[in-house]
N, C-alpha and C positions, 0 to 999 in steps of 0.2 A: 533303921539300918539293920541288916540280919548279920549273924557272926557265925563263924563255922569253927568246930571245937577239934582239936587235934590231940592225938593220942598217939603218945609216945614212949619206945622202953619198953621194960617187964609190961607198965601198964599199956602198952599195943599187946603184947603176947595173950596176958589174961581176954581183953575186950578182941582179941578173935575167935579166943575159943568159948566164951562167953556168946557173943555175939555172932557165931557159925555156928550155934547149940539152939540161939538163938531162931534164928533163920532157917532153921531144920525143922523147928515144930512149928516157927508161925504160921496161922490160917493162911490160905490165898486170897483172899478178899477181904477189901477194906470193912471194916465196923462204922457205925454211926460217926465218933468221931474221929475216922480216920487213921485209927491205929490198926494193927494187923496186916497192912497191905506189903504186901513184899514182893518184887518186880526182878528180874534179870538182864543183865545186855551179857549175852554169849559176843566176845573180844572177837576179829580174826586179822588178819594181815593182809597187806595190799594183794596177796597174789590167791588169798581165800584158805592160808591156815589157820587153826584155831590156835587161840592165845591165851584163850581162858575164860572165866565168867567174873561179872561184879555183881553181884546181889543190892540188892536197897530194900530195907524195910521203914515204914514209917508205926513208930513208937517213942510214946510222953515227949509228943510236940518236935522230933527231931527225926532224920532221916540215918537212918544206922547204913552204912556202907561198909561191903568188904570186897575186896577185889583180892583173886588168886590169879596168877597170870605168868606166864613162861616164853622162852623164846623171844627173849627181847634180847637188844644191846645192854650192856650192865655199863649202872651210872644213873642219874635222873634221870627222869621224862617227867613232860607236863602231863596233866592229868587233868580233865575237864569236861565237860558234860558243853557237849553243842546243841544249838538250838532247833535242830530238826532228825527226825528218827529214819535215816537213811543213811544206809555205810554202801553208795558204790563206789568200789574200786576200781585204780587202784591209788588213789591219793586222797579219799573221801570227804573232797569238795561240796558233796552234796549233801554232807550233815551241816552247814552253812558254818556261822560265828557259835561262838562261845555263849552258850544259855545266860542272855541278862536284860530281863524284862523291866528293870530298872533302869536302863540304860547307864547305868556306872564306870567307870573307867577300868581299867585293864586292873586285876589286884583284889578288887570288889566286885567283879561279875558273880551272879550268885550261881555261875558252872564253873568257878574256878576253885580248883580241889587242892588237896596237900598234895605236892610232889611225889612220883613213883619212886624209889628206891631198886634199881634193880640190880641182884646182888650175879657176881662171876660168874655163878651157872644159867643165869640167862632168865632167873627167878623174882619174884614179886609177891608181896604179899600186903596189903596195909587195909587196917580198921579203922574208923574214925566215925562221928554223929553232925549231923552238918543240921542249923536250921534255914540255910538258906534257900531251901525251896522243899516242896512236900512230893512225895511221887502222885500226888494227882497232879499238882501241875505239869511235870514230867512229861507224864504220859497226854496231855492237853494239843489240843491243836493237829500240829506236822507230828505231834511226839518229840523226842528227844534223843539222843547218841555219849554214850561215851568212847571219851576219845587220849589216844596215846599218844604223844609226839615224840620225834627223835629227840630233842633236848630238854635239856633245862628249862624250865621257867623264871624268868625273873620276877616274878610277881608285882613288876612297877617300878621294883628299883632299877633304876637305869644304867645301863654301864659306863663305864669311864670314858668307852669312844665316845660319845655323843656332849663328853666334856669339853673337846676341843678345841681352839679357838679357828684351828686350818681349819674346821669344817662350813661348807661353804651355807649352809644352812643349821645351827647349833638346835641341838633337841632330838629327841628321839624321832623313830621315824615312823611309819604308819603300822608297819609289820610289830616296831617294840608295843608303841602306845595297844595294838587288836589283841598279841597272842601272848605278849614276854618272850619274844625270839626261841620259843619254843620248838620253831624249826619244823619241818614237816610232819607229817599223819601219818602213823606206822602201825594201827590198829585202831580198829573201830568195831561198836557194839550198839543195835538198839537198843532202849532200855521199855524193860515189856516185850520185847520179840525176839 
């Protein structure tokens, strides 16, 4: 099972600018073992404004992410990485489900990212080291997307509606179990293009 490592606080502050110092010098191209490679998805919005960039480098076995991103609603958004490298607008359907070649449940997909944070001025910013996928595989196959949605993410924990006994069928429902009611697509990014 792979784990994705979050970074929070003074230590997100230090590990951006670390890690944006980082990403400024690394090579473009991967090394033998894989380290050095550092990818972009340029963000934009359903109607084709840009939103910002997420970077990804892969270094000592984890994939360093840093996402700068503006013009959003302030509040969460889900955050995640779709399993096909195609953002057409404007609801970008066609970067398909949520990257999870394990086929694992909603929570544990290894494109399921830490939550967006985005603060009053419509701003974002978040660093974290993921090992749950490498950017060659990423970049594999269709390629790959990242992606923004209007909401929250539950990440599995389920809400209290689906506690209820009035409900005519009890359990989450296909929408919770695929995204965490994360709600629609409000920015999308290839990663690599």
């Amino acid at each position: 099972m792979r784990h994705s490592v979050r970074i929070t606080g003074a230590a997100a502050v230090l590990a951006a600018v670390l890690v944006g110092g980082f990403l400024a010098a690394a090579p473009r191209t991967a090394t033998a073992d894989g380290g050095g490679r550092v990818v972009r998805a340029d963000v934009h919005g359903p109607v084709g404004e840009q939103l910002g960039t997420v970077r990804l480098a892969q270094a000592g076995g984890k994939v360093w992410v840093v996402a700068r991103l503006q013009g959003l609603t302030p509040g969460f958004h889900g955050f995640h990485v779709h399993q096909v490298g195609l953002c057409e607008p404007p609801g970008f359907q066609s970067a398909g489900g949520h990257y999870n070649p394990d086929t694992a449940g909603h929570g544990d997909h290894a494109g399921d990212l830490p939550s967006l944070l985005v603060t009053g001025d419509g701003r974002a910013e978040l660093a974290f080291a993921t090992d749950a996928f490498t950017v060659a595989e990423l970049l594999e196959g269709d390629g790959s997307a990242i992606m923004v949605h209007s909401g929250a993410d539950n990440f599995a924990n389920i809400p209290a509606r689906y506690q209820s006994s009035a409900q005519a069928t009890p359990g989450p429902d296909a929408e919770t179990l695929a995204t965490g009611d994360s709600g629609s697509r409000v920015g999308c990014g290839v990663v690599g293009g």
